[in-house]
C-alpha positions, 0 to 999 in steps of 0.5 A: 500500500502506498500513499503520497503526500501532498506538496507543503505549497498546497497544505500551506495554502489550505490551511489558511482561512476562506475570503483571506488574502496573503501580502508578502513586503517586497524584497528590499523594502524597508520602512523607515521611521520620520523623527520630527524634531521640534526648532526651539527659536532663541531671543536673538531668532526672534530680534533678527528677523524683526531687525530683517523686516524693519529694514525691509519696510524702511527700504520699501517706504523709501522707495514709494517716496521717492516714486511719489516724489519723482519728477520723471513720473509726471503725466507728459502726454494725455489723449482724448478720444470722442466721436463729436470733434466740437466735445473733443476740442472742448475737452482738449481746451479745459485740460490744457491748464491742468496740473495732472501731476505724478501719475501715481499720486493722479485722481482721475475722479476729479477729472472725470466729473469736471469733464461730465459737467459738459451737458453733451457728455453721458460719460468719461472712462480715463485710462492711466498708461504707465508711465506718462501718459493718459486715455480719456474716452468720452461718450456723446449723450446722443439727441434723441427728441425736441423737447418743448417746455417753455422753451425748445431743447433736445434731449437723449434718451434719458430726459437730458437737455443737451442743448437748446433751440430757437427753432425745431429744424432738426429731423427729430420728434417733438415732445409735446405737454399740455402741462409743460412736463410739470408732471410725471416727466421721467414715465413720459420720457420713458415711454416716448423712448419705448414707443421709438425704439420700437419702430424701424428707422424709417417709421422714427423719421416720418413720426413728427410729434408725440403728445404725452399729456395723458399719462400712460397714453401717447398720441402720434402724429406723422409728418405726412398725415394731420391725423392723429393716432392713439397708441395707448401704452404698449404695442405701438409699432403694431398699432401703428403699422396696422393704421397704415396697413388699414389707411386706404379703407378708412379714407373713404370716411374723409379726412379724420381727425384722429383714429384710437388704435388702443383696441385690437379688433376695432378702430374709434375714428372721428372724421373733420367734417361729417361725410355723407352717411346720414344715420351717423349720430356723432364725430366720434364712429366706431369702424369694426 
């Protein structure tokens, strides 16, 4: 009878438990142990490096009063940059005498708002171009409408007067109050923005005057009609092209004094004169 012997590699691995797993350090490898040693700092640590950054500030101080103080810093060359040459050279006029100074130590604030006192200036951007030289971008407020109060101004789009006229000779809207704009004039400057930029610059041009003496209510009257249309507050450029897309129906009512477009599925239109229907009761008809 003869038996055999399993070899010492397979009862070496039976005999370890189920789900274990066996790691085996690298020949070689060694871990070492880090000391972290603790650095005691002496009095005379501690008083030189108070003595290296008390140095390091008075050197540093020395040369920011020198920077400050040097006349090779002194702003030598300014430019201005404008669309509009008359606010170019009036800007180039009232800089000509200012002591800029060290551009350093230079306020550009000051100079911004004394620049922004101008009526046709909106806004002042300066630049500082190391080491000599300024860039002064100025910004044109652009005429938007004319103005008539007591007198007869252009305005842009914020209600600025940016200048005033004699005469309206300016292809340019009129503004119109029965009060004088006494109130409500930023709401009614807003809303006669709104109601221009929504037309196409074709339609600005043949708008000749906006009435705004009802609040929340513009009537329009173009250059090439003396009829008045009401726009109400919202949607105008839809009102307005759809007076003209209808205007050769309602011609046949005569000459019209002015045609209320605030409903949508109906005209309100008041003729001048009374044409030839005779059941029609008033000025004022309702076309559908």
């Amino acid at each position: 009878m003869t038996t055999s012997r399993r070899p010492p590699a397979y009862e070496e691995q039976n005999s370890r438990p189920r789900g274990s797993k066996h790691y085996r350090r690298k020949e070689g490898q060694v871990h070492t142990k880090k000391l972290h040693r603790k650095i005691k700092l002496r009095f005379r640590h501690i008083f030189l490096s108070f003595v290296f950054l008390a140095g390091f500030f008075l050197v540093l101080q020395q040369v920011f009063l020198f920077a400050f103080s040097w006349d090779k810093l002194d702003i030598k060359n300014v430019y201005i940059s404008c669309e509009n040459q008359a606010i170019k050279n009036d800007a180039q006029d009232m800089i000509e005498d200012y002591a800029f100074g060290n551009i350093l130590l230079f306020d550009s604030n000051n100079l911004q708002e004394i620049i922004k006192s101008f009526t046709r200036v909106k806004n002042v951007t300066i630049r500082k171009i190391f080491p000599l030289s300024l860039n002064i971008s100025i910004e044109e407020r652009k005429p938007f409408a004319v103005l008539r109060k007591e007198f007869l101004c252009v305005i842009d789009t914020e209600g600025v007067i940016v200048s005033q006229l004699k005469t309206h000779n300016l292809p340019l809207p009129l503004l119109f109050d029965e009060n004088n704009f006494m109130d409500y004039y930023q709401e009614k400057i807003e809303l006669a923005r709104e109601c221009l930029e929504k037309m196409t610059p074709k339609e600005r041009q043949n708008i000749e005057i906006l009435d705004l003496s009802e609040n929340l209510n513009i009537k329009v009257k173009t250059r090439d009609s003396f009829t008045w249309l009401i726009l109400g507050n919202n949607r105008f450029e839809e009102k307005y092209r759809r007076f003209f897309a209808e205007k050769a129906y309602l011609e046949r009512y005569g000459d019209l004094e002015y045609v209320d477009l605030r409903f949508q599925d109906r005209f309100f239109i008041k003729p001048l004169k009374d044409y030839s229907i005779k059941d029609m009761a008033t000025n004022a008809k309702e076309v559908n």
